[in-house]
C-alpha positions as MATLAB code, in Angstrom:
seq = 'XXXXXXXXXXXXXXXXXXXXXXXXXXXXXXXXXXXXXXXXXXXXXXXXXXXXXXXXXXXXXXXXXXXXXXXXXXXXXXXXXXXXXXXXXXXXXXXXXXXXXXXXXXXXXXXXXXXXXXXXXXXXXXXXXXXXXXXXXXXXXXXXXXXXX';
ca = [
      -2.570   16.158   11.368;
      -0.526   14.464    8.811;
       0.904   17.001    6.469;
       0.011   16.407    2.822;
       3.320   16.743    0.756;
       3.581   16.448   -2.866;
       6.858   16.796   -5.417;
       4.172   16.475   -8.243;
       1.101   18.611   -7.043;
      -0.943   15.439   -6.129;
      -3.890   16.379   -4.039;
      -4.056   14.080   -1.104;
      -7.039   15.327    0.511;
      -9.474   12.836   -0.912;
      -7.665   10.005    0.535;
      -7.115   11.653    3.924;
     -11.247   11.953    3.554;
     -11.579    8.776    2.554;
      -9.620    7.095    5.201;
     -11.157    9.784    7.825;
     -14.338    7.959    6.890;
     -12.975    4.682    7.467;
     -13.490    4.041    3.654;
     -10.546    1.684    3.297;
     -11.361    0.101    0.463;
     -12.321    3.291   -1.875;
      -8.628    5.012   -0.006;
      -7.275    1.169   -1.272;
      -8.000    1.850   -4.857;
      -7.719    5.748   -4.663;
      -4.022    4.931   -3.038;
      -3.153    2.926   -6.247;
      -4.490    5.519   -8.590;
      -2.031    7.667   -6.879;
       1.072    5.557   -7.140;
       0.429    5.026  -10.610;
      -0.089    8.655  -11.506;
       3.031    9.158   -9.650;
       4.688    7.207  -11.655;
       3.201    8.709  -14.949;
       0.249    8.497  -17.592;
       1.278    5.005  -18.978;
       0.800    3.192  -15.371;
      -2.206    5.329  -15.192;
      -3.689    3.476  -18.610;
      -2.259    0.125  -17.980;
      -4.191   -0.154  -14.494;
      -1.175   -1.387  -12.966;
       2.480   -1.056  -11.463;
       5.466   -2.397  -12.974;
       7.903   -3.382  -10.171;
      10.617   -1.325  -12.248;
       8.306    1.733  -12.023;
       8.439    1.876   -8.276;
      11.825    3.498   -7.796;
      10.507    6.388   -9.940;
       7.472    7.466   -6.845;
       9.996   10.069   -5.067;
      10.289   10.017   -0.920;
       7.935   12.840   -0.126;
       4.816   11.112   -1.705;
       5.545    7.586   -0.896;
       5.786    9.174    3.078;
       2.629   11.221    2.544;
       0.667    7.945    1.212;
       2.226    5.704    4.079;
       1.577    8.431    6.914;
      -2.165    8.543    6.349;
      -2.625    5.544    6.331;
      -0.828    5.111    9.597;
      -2.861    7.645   11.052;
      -5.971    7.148   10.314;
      -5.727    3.543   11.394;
      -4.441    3.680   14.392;
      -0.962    2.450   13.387;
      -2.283   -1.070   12.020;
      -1.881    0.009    7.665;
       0.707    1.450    5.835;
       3.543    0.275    3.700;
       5.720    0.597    6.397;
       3.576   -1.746    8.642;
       3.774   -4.110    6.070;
       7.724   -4.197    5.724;
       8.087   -4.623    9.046;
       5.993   -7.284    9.333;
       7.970   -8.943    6.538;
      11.260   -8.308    7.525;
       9.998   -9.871   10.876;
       9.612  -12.925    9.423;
      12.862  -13.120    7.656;
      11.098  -11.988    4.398;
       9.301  -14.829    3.595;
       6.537  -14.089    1.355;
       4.539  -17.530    2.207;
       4.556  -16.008    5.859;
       3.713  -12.845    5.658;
       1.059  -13.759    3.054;
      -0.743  -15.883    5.859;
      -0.042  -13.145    8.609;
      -1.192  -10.046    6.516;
      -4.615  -12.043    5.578;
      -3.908  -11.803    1.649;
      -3.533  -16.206    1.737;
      -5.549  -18.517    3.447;
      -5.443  -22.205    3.059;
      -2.635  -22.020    0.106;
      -4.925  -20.134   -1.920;
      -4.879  -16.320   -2.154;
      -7.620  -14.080   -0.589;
     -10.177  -12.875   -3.460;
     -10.360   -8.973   -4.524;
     -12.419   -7.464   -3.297;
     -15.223   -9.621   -1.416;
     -12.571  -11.863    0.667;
     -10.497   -9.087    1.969;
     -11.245   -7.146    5.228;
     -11.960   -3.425    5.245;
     -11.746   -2.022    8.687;
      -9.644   -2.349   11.235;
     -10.942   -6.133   12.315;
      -8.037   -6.705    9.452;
      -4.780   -8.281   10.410;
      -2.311   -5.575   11.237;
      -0.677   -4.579    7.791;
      -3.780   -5.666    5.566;
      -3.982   -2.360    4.141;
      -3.148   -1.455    1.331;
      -3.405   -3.833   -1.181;
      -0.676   -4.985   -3.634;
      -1.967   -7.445   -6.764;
      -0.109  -10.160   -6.183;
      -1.486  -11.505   -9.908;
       1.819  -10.549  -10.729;
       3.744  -11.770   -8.094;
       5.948  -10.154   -5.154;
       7.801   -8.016   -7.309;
       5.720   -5.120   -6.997;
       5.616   -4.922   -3.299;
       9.338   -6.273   -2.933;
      10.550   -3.074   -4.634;
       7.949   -0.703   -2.261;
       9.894   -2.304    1.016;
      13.267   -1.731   -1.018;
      12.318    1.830   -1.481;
      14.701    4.334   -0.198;
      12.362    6.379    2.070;
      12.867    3.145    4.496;
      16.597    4.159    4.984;
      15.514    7.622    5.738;
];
């Protein structure tokens, strides 16, 4: 069983439920909820992540987030997943969009109807970054220094 640390008293149990269930796509949206309330009460209002927010979510949560979703998937989701898949392909975003499933046909994948949630996904679907804003967001998560760990 994955343990469920938090350095700011986040309660982690709902996700582990939610991905126990196989609910990816409610443990998609609860997993960004987290992150932002990480992060604090403006990302919580705004909806969203600033790119220069992400070195604020500390090691222990960032691990706890990633290792359920590694678990509870068989290995195939998780942050990590998805770095390595990048860095596999020489981080190039066009790639790994294609690989991942989030671009098909030079157009990206539509939230939420066009993306795939169970594990008939491409290996490192799951979870979801908005890419409205670009590869910032999800370039600073692979950059984060729980990876060097």
């Amino acid at each position: 069983m994955t343990q469920l640390q938090s350095e700011v008293n986040i309660d982690y149990s709902p996700l582990a439920q939610l991905l126990i269930q196989q609910d990816f796509e409610a443990a998609d949206r609860f997993t960004s909820l987290m992150l932002r309330e990480i992060v604090g009460e403006s990302a919580v209002k705004r909806g969203w992540l600033y790119f220069t927010e992400v070195a604020q979510i500390n090691n222990t949560d960032l691990k706890t987030i990633n290792d359920l979703w590694l678990a509870h998937s068989d290995g195939k989701f998780g942050f990590s997943v998805q770095r390595k898949i990048w860095l596999g392909l020489d981080k190039n975003w066009e790639k790994f969009w294609l690989q991942i499933g989030w671009k098909k046909d030079k157009r990206f994948t539509r939230y939420p109807t066009e993306f795939i949630w169970n594990t008939t996904a491409p290996k490192g679907h799951l979870p979801l970054s908005n890419q409205i804003r670009g590869n910032k967001t999800i370039a600073a998560i692979f950059a984060h220094p729980l990876w060097s760990l």
